[in-house]
Biopython code that builds the backbone (N, CA, C, O; Angstrom):
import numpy as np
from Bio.PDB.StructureBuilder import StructureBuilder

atoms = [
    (1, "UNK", "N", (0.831, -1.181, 0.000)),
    (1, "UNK", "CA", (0.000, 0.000, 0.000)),
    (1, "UNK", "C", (0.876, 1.245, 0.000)),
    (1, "UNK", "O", (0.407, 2.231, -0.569)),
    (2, "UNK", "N", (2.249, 1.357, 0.634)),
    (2, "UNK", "CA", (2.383, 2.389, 1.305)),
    (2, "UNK", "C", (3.711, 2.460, -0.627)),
    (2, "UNK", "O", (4.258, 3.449, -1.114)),
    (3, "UNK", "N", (3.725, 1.537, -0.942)),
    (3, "UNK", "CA", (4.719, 1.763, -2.327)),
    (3, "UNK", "C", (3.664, 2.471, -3.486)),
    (3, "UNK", "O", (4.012, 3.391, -4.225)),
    (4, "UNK", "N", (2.390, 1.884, -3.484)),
    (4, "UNK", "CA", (1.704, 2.415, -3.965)),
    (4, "UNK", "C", (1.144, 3.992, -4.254)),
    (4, "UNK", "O", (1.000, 4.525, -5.354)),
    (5, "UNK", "N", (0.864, 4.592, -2.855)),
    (5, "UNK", "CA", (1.135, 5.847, -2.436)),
    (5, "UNK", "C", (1.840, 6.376, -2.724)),
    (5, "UNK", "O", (1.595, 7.462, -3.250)),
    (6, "UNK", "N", (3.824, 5.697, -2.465)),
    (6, "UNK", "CA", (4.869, 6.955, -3.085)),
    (6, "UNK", "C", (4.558, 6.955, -4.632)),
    (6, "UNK", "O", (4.895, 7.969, -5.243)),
    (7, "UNK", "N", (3.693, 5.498, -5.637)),
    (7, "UNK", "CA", (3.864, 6.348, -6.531)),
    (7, "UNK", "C", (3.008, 7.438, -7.033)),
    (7, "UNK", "O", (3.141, 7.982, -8.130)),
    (8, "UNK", "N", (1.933, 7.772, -5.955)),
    (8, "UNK", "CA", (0.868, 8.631, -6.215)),
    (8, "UNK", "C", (1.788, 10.546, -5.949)),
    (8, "UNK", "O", (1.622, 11.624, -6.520)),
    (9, "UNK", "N", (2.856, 10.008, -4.626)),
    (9, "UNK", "CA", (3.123, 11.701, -4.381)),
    (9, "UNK", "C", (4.337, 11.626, -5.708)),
    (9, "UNK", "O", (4.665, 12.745, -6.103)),
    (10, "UNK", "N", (5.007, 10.470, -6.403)),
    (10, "UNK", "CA", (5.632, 11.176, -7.551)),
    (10, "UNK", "C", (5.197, 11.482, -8.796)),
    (10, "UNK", "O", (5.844, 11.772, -9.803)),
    (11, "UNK", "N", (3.909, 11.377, -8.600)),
    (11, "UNK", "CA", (3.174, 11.244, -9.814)),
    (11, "UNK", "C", (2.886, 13.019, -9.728)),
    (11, "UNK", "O", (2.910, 13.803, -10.677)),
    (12, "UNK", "N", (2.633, 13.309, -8.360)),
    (12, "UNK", "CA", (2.171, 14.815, -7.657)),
    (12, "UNK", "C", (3.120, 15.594, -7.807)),
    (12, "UNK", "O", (2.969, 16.816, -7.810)),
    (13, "UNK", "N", (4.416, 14.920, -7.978)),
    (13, "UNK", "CA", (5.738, 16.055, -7.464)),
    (13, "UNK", "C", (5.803, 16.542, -9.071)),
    (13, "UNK", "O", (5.928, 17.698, -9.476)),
    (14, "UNK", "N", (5.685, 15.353, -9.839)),
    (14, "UNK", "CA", (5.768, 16.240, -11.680)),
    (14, "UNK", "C", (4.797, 16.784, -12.016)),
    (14, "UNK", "O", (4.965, 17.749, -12.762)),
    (15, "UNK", "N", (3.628, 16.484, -11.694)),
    (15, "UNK", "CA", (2.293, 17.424, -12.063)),
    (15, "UNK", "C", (2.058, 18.763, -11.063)),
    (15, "UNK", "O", (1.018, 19.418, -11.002)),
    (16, "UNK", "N", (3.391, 19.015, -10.235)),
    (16, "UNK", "CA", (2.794, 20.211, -9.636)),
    (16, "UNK", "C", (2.335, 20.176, -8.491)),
    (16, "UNK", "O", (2.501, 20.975, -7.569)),
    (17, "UNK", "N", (1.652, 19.095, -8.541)),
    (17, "UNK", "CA", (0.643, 19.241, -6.727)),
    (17, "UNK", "C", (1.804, 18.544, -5.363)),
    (17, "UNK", "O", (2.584, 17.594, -5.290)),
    (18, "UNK", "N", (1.430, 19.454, -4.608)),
    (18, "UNK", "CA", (2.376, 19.119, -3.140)),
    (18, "UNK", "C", (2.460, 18.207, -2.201)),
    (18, "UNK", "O", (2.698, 18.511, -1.032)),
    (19, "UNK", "N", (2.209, 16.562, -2.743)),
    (19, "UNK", "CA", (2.159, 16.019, -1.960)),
    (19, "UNK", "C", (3.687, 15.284, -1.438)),
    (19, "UNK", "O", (4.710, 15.578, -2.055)),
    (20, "UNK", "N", (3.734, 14.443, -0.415)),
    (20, "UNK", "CA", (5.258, 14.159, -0.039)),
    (20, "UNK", "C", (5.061, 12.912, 1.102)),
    (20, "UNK", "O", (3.988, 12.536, 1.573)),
    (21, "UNK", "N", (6.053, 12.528, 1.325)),
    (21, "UNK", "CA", (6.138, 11.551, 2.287)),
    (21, "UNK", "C", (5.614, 11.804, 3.068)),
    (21, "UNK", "O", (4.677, 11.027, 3.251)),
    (22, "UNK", "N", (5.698, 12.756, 3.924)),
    (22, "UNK", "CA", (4.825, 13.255, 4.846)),
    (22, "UNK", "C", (3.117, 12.983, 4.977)),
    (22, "UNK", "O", (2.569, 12.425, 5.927)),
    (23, "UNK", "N", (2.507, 13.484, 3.870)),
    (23, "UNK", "CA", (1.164, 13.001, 3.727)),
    (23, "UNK", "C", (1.371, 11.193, 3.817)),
    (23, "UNK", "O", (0.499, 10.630, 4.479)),
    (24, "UNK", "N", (1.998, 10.674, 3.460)),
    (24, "UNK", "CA", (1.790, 9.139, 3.708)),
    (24, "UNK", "C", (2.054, 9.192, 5.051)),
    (24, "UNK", "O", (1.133, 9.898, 5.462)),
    (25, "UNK", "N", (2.697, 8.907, 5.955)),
    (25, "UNK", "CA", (3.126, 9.329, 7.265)),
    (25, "UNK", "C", (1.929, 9.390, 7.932)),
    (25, "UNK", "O", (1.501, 8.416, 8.551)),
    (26, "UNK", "N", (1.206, 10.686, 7.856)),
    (26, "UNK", "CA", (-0.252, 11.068, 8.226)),
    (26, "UNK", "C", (-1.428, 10.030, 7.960)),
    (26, "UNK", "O", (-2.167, 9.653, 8.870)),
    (27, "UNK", "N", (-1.546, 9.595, 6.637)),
    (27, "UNK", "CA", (-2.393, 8.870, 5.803)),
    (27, "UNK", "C", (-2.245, 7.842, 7.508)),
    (27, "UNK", "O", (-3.017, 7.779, 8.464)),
    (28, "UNK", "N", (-0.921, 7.189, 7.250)),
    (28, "UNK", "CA", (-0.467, 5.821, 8.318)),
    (28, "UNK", "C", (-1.022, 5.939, 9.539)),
    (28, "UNK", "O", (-1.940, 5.202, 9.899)),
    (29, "UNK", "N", (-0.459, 6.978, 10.367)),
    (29, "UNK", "CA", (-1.393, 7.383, 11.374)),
    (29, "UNK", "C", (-3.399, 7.389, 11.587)),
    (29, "UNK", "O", (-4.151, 6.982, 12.472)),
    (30, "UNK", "N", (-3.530, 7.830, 10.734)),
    (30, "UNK", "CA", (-5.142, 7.393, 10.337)),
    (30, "UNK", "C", (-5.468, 5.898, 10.173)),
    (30, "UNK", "O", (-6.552, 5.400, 10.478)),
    (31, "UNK", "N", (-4.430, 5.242, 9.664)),
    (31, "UNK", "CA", (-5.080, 4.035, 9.503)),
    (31, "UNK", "C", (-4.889, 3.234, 10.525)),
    (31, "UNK", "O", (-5.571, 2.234, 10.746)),
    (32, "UNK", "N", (-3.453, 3.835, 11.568)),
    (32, "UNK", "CA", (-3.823, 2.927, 12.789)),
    (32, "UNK", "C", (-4.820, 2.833, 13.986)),
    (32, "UNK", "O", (-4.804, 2.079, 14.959)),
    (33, "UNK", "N", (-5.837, 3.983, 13.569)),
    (33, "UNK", "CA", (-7.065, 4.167, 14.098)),
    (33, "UNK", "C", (-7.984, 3.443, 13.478)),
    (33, "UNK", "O", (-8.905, 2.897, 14.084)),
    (34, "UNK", "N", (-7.870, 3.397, 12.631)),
    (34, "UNK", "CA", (-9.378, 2.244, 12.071)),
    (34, "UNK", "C", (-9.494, 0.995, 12.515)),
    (34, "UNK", "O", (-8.427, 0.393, 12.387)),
    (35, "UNK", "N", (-10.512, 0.228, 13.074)),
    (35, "UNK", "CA", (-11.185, -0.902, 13.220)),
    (35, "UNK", "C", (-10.978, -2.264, 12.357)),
    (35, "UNK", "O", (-11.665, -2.911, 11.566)),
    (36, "UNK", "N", (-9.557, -2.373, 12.966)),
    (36, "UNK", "CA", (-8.776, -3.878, 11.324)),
    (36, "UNK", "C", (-9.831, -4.536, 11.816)),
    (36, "UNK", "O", (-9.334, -5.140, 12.766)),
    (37, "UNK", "N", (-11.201, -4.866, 11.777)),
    (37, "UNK", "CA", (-11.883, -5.802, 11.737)),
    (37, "UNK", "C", (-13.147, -5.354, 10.407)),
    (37, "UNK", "O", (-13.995, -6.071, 9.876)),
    (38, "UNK", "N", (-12.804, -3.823, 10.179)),
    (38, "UNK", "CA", (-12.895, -3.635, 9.177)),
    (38, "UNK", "C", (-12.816, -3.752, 7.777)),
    (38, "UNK", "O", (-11.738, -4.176, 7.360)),
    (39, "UNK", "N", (-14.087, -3.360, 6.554)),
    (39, "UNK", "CA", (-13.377, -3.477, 5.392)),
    (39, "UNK", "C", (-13.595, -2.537, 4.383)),
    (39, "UNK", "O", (-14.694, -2.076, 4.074)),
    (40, "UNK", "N", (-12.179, -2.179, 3.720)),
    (40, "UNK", "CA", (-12.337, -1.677, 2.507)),
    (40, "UNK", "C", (-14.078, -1.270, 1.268)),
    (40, "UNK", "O", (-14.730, -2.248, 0.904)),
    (41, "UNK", "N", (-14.375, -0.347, 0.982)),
    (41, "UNK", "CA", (-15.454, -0.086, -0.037)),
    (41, "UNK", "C", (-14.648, -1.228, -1.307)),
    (41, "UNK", "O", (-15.355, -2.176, -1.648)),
    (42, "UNK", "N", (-13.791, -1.165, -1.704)),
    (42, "UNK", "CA", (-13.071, -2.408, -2.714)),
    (42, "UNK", "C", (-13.593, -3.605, -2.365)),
    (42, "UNK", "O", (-14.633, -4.066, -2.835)),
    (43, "UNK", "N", (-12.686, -4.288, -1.298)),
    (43, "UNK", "CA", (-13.413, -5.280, -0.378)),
    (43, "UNK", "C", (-14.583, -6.078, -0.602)),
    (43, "UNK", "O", (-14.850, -7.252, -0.855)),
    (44, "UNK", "N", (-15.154, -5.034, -0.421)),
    (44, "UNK", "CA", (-16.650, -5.129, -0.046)),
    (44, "UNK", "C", (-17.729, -5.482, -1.440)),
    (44, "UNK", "O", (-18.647, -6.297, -1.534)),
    (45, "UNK", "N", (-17.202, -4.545, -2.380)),
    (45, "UNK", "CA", (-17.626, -4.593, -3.532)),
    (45, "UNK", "C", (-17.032, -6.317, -4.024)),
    (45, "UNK", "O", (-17.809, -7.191, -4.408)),
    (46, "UNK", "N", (-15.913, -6.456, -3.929)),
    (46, "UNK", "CA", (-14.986, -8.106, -5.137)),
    (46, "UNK", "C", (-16.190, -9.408, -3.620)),
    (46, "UNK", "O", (-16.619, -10.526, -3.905)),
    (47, "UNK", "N", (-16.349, -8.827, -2.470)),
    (47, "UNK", "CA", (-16.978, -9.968, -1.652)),
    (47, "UNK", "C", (-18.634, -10.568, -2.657)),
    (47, "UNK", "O", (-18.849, -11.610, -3.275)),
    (48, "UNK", "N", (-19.395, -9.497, -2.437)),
    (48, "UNK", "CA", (-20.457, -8.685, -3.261)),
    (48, "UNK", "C", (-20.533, -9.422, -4.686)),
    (48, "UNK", "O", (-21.625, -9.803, -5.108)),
    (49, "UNK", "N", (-19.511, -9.588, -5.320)),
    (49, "UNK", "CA", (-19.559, -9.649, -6.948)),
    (49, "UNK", "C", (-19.624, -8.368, -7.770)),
    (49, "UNK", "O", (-19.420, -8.415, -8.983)),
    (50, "UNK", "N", (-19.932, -7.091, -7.075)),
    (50, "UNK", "CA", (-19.740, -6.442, -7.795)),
    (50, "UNK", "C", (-18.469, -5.586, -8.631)),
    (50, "UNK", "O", (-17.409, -5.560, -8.005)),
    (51, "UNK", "N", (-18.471, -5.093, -9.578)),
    (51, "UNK", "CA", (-17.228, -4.064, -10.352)),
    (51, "UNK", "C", (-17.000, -3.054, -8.769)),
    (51, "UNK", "O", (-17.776, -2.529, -7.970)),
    (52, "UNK", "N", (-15.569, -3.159, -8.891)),
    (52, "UNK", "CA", (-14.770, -1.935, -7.728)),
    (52, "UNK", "C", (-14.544, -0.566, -8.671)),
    (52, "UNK", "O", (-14.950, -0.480, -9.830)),
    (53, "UNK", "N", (-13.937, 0.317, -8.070)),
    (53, "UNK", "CA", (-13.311, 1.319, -8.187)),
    (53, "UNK", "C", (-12.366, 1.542, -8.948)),
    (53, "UNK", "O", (-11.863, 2.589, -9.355)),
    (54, "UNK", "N", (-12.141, 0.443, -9.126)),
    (54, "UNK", "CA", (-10.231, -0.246, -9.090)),
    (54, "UNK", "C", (-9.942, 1.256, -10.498)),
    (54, "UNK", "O", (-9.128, 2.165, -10.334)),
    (55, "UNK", "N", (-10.875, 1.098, -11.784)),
    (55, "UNK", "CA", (-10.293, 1.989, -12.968)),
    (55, "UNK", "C", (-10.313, 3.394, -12.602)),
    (55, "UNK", "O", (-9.537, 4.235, -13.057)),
    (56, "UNK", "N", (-11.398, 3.646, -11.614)),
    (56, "UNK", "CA", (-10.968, 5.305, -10.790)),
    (56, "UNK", "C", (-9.577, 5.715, -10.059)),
    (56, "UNK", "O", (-8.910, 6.734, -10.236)),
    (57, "UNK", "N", (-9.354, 4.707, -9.252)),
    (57, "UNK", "CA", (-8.139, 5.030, -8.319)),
    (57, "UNK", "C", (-6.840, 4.578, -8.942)),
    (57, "UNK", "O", (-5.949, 5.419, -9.066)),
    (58, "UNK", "N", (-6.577, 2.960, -9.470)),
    (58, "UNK", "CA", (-5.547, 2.822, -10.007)),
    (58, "UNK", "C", (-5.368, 2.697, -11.234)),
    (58, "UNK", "O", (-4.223, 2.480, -11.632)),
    (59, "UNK", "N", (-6.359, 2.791, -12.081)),
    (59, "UNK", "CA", (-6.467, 2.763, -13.070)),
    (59, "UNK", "C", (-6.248, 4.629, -13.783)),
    (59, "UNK", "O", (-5.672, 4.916, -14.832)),
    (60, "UNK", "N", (-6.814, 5.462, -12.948)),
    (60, "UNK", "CA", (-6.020, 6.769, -13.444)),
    (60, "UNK", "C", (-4.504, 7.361, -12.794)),
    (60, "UNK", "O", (-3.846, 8.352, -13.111)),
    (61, "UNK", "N", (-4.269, 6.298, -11.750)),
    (61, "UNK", "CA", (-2.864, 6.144, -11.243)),
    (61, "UNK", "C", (-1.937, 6.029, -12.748)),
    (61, "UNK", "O", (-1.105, 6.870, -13.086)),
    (62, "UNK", "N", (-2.103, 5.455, -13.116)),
    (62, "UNK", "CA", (-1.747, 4.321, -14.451)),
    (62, "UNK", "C", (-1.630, 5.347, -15.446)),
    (62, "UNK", "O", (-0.469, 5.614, -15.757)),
    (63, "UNK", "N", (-2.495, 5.959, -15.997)),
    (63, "UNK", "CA", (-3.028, 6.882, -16.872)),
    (63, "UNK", "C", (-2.088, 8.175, -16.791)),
    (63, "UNK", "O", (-1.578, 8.767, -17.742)),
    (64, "UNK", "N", (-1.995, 8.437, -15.578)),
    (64, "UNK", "CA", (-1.132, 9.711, -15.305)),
    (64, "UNK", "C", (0.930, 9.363, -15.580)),
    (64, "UNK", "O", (2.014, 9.796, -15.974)),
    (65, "UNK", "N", (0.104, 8.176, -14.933)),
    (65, "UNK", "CA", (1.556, 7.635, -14.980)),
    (65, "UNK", "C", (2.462, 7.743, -16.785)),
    (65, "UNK", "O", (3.583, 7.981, -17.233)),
    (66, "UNK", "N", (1.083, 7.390, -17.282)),
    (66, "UNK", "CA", (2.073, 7.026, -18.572)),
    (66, "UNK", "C", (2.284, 8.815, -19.616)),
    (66, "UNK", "O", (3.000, 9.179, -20.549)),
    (67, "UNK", "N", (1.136, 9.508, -18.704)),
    (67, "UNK", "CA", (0.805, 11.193, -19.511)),
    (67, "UNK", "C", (2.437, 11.954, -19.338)),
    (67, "UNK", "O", (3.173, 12.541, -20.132)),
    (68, "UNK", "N", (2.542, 11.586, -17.833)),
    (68, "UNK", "CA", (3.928, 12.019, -17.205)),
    (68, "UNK", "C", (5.256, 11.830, -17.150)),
    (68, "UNK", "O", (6.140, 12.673, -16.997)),
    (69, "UNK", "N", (5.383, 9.975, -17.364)),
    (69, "UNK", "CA", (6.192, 10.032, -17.683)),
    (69, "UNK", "C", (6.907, 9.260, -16.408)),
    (69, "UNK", "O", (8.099, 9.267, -16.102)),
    (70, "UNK", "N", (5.942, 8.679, -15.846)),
    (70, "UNK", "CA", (6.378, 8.083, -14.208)),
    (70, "UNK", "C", (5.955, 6.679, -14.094)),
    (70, "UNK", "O", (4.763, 6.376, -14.150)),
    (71, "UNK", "N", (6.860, 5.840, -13.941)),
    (71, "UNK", "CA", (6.347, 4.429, -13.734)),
    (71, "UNK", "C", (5.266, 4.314, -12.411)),
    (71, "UNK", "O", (5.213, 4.963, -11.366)),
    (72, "UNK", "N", (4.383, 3.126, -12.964)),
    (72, "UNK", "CA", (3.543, 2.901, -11.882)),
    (72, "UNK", "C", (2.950, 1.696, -11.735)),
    (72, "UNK", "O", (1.768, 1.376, -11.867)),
    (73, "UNK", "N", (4.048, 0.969, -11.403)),
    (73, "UNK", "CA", (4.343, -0.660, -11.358)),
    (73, "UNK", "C", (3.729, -1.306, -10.565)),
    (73, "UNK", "O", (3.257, -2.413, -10.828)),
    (74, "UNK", "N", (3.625, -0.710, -9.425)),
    (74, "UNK", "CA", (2.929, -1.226, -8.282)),
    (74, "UNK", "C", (1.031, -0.874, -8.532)),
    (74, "UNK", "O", (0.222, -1.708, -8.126)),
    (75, "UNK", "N", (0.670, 0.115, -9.059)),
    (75, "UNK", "CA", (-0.614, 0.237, -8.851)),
    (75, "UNK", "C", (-1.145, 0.001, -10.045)),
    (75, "UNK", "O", (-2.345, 0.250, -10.158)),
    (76, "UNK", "N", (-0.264, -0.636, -11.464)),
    (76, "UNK", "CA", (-0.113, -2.219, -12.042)),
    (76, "UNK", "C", (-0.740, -3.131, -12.002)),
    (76, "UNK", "O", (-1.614, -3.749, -12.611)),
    (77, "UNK", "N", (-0.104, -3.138, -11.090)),
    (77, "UNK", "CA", (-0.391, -4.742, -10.411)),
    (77, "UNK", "C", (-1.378, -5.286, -9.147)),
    (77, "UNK", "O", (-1.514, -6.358, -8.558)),
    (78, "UNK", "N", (-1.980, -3.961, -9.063)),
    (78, "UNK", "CA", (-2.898, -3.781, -8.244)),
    (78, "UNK", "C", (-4.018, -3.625, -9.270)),
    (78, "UNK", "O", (-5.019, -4.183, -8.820)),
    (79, "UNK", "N", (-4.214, -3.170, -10.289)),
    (79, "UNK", "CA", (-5.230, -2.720, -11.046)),
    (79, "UNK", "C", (-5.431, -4.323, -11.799)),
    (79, "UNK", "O", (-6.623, -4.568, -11.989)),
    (80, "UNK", "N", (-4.531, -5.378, -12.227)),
    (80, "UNK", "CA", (-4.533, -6.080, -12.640)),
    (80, "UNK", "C", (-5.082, -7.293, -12.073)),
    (80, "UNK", "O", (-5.847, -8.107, -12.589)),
    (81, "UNK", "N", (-4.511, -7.269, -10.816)),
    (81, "UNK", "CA", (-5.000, -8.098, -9.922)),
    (81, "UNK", "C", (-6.715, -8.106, -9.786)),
    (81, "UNK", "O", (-7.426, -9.086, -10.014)),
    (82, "UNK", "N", (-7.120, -6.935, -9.412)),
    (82, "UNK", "CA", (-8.163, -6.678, -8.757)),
    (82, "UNK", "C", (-9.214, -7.087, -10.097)),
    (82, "UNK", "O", (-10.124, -7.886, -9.871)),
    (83, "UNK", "N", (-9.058, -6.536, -11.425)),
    (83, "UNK", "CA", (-9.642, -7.389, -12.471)),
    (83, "UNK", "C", (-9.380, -8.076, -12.924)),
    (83, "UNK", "O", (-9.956, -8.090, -14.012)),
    (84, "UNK", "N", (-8.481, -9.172, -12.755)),
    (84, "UNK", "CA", (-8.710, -10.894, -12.809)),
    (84, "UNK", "C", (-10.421, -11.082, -11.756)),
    (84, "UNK", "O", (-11.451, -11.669, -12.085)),
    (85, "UNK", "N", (-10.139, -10.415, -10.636)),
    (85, "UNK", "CA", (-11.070, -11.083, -9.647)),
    (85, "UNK", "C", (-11.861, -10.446, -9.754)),
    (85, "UNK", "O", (-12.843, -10.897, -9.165)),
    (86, "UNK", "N", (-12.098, -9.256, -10.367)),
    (86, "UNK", "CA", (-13.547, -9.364, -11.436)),
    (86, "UNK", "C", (-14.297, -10.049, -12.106)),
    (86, "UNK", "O", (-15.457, -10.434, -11.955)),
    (87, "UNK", "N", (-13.470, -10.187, -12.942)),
    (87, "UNK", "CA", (-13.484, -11.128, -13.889)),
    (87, "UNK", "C", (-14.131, -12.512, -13.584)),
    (87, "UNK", "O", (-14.992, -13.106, -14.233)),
    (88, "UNK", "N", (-13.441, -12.910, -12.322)),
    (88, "UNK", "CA", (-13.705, -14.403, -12.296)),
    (88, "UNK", "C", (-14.962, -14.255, -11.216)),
    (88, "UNK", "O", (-15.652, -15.204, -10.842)),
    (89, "UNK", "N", (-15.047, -13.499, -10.983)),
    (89, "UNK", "CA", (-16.612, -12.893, -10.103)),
    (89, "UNK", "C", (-17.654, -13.401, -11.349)),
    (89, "UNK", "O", (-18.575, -14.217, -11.378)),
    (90, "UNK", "N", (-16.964, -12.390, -12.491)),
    (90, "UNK", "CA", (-18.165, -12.332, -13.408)),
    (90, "UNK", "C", (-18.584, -13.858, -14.083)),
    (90, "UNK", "O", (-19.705, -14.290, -14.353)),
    (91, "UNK", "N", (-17.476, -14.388, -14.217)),
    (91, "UNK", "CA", (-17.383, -16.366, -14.886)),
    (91, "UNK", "C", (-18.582, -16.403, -13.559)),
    (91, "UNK", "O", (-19.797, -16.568, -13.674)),
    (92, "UNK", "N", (-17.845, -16.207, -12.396)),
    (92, "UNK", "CA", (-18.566, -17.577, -11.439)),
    (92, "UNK", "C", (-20.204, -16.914, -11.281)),
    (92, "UNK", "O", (-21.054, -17.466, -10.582)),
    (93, "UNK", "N", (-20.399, -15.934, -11.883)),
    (93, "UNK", "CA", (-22.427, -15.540, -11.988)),
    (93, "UNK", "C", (-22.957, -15.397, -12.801)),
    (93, "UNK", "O", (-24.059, -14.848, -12.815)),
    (94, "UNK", "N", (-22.217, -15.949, -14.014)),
    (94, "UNK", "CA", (-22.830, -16.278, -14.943)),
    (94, "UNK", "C", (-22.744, -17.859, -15.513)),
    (94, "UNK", "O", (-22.729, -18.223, -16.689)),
    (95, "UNK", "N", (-22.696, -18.631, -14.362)),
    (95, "UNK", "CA", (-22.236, -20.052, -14.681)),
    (95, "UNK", "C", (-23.534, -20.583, -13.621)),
    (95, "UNK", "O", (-23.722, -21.784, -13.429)),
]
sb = StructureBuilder()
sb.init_structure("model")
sb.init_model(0)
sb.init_chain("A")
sb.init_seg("    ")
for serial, (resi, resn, name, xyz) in enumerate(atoms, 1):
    if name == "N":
        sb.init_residue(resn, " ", resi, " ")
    sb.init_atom(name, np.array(xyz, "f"), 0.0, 1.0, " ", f" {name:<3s}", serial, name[0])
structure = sb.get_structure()
């Protein structure tokens, strides 16, 4: 998650916007407040069968990535992942 993120603030540092390690840092702190018995809106949706987010968040990760000029390997392989198991959501309800 947290590789994922740096490539969101270098994606920020060439387009201008101010984000930095720091905001991950913070982000971290927030999440050690949440309820790990908790789950993700993603999650929740691939449990569900339904389509996630996945082409909003890492999928314009991706997009920027390639406008800019910044690898984005990790949220890749996150975008890839997450639609296989779409995918096989979609096989296993329509079978």
């Amino acid at each position: 998650m947290e590789s994922a993120m740096q490539e969101v603030v270098m994606l920020s540092e060439r387009a201008g916007v101010n984000l930095s390690g720091e905001d991950i840092e913070r982000f971290n702190k927030i999440l050690m407040d949440i309820n790990p018995q908790g789950k993700t809106s993603m999650l929740q949706d691939v449990e569900a069968g339904r389509k996630t987010e996945v082409e909003m968040f890492a999928g314009k990760v991706i997009e920027l990535g390639r406008e800019l000029g910044v690898p984005t390997p990790v949220n890749q392989k996150l975008f890839d992942s997450i639609r296989k198991i779409e995918a096989q959501n979609d096989s296993a309800g329509a079978a």
